[in-house]
N, C-alpha and C positions, 0 to 999 in steps of 0.2 A: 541731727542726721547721723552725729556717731554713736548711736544707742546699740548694745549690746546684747547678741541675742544667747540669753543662759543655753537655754537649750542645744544651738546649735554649736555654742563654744567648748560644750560637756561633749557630745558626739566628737567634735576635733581631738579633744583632748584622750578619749578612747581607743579613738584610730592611731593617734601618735604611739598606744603604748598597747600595740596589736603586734600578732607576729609578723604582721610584714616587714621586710627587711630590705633595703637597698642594697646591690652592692655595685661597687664602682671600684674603676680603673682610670687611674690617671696616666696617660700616657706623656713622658717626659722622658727628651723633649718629642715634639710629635712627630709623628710618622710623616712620612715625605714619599708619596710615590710619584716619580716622574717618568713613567713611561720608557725609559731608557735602559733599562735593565730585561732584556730582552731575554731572560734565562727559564723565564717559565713562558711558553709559548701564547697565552693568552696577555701576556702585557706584563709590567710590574705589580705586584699582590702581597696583598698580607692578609691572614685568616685572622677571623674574630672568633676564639671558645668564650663563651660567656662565662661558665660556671668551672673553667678548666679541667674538664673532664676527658678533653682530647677527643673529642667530635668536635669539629672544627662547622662552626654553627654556620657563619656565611665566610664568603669571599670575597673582598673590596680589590677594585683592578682597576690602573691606568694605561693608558696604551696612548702612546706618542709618534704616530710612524706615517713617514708618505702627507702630511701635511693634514692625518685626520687627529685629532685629540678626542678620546674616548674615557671615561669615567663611567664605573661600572660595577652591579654587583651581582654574585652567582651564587650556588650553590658552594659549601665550604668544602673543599677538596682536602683530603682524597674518601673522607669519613661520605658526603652527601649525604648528608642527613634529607628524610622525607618530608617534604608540608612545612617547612619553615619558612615565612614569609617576612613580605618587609610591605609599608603604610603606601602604596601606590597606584597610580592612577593608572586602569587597565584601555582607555578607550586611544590611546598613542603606540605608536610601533615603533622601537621598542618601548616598552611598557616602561612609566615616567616618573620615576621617585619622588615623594612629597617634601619637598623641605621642609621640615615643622620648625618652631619657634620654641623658645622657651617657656616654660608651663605651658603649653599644650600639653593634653592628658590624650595617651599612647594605651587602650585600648580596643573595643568592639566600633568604638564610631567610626575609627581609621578605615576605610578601605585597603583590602591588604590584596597580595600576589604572591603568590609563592615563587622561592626563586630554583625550584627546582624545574619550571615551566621556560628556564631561558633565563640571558641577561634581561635586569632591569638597571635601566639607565639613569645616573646622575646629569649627566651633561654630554655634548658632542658638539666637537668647534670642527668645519672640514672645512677649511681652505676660508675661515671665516666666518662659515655661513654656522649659526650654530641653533642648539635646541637644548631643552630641558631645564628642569625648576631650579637646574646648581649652579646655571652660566654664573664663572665668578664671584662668584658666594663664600664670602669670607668665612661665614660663621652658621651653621644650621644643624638640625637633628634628624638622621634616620630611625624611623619609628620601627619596630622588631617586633615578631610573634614568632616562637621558636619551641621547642620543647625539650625536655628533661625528664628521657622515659617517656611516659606515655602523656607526662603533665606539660599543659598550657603556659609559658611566661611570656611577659612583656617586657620591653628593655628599649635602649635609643642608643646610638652611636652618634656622638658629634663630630663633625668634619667640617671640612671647607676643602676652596676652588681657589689657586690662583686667578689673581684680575686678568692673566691674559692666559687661561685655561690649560696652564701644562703642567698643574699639579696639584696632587690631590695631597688636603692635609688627614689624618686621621688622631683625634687631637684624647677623646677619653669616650666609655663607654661604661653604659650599666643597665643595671637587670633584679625588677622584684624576684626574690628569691621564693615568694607564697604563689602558691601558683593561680591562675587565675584573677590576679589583682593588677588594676592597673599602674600606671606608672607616670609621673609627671618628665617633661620632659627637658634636663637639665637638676631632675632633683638626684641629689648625692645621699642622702640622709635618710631613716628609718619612716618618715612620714609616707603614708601610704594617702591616696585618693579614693579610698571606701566608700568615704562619709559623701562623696558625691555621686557614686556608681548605686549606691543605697537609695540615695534620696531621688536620684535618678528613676531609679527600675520599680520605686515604690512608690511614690505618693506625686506623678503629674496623672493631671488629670487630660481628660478625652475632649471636655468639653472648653477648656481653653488651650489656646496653642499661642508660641512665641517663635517668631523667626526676624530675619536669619541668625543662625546658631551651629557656626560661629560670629559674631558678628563684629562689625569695624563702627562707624558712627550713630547707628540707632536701629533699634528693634520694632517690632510693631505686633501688639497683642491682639490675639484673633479672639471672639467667646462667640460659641452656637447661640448664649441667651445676652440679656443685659444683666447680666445677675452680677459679673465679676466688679467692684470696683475701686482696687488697691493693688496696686505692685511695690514689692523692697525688694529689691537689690543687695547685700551682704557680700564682703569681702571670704575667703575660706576659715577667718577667724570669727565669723558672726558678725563683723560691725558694720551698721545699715550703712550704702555711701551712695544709696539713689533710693526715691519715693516718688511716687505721683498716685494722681489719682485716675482712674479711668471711666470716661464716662460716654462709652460706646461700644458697640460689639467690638470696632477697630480702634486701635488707637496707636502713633507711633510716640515712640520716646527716642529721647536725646541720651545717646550714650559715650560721645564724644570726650567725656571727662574722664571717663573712666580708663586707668591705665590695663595692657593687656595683662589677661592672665584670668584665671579659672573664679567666679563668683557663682551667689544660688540665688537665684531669684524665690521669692514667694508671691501669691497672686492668690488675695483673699477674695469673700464674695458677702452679702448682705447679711446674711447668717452668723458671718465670723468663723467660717472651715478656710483651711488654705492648702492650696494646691502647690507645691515643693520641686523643680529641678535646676540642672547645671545649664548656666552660660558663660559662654567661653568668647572675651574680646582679642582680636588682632588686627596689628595694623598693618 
């Protein structure tokens, strides 16, 4: 089961040495906003420029006051830049920031908000009663779409939530410098996620589907015919670390063992053609 696929570990090795380019920021030590610094009228703040340019891309705010705890982000003041968004859920009032995980890939799949449309919300504790994806959230990623001139990037700010909601960390932040490419989230380093947005947008097919995706303990492959029957599974360095065989239009798999993080499923058919995309485990 650890057989090595040439092909796809040549693609990796491509992508590693493309001009997409990470860049990061470590913040040391981290940022601390406790609400208590009441000098800029919206809470305590700190602007994130990505590419330090001095358009201050967003604004991260905590506000501590009257027994409400509010964590928060805005448009980055006093620059407001236009249509820059953040990876958020719109169907909640206010609109609900996603915690993403490490490798999570920070692209088109994100549902994004602009945060020129309003706060969108990390968390709110009033008198207790609380809401959002950050309650006490030690450690997680805000997903970013932003621009640079008229050009598209991707980028993640990691943070966290004190356990008893009165303050927000803002700990390191980064951003593909190619525009248009996405971005893993938690990655520091020149490795870019091409080789998946590629294999992605080019070779799944119509007539089999795989869900859910993202997935937690098992997937379940759908085919219009009975033609499909072989799914591999592959690490992002090619090595197989799941096989079966399928022998139904439906069939679910156990994916239980598999640790999170970004793999490509293949999903051949009697012929021997195979059909190519990204799955993504969390738990």
């Amino acid at each position: 089961m650890r057989k090595i696929y040439t092909l796809l570990a040549i693609i990796v090795a491509m992508t590693i040495n493309s001009n997409a380019q990470i860049i990061f920021k470590d913040i040391i030590p981290d940022i601390q906003l406790t609400g208590s610094v009441q000098s800029n009228p919206n809470g305590d703040t700190i602007v994130i420029d990505f590419n330090n340019d001095n358009q201050h891309d967003y604004e991260l705010a905590m506000v501590n006051t009257s027994g409400l705890k509010f964590a928060y982000i805005q448009s980055g003041q006093p620059s407001n830049p236009g249509n820059n968004s953040i990876a958020a859920v719109n169907t909640t009032t206010p609109r609900d920031i996603i915690a993403l995980k490490a490798n999570d890939t920070i692209f088109t799949n994100q549902p994004w908000e602009t945060v020129t449309g309003g706060n969108l919300e990390m968390m709110t504790d009033f008198m207790g009663t609380t809401a959002g994806q950050w309650i006490s959230l030690n450690d997680g990623y805000i997903g970013c779409k932003f621009f640079i001139g008229t050009a598209t990037h991707y980028g993640w700010i990691r943070a966290g939530i004190s356990a008893n909601n009165d303050t927000l960390y803002i700990k390191s932040y980064a951003y593909n410098s190619k525009p248009n490419e996405c971005i893993i989230a938690g990655n520091t380093t020149t490795t870019s996620c091409s080789m998946l947005t590629e294999i992605e947008k080019n070779l799944v097919s119509e007539e089999v589907k795989l869900y859910p995706n993202p997935a937690n303990s098992s997937i379940t492959v759908l085919s219009s015919s009975n033609n499909y029957n072989q799914i591999t599974i592959l690490d992002i360095l090619g090595n197989e670390v799941l096989a079966q065989s399928l022998h139904s239009a439906s069939t679910k798999i156990n994916t239980g063992s598999l640790p999170e993080g970004i793999y490509i499923y293949l999903i051949s058919n009697k012929e021997g053609k195979t059909t190519s995309g990204k799955l993504q485990i969390t738990r």
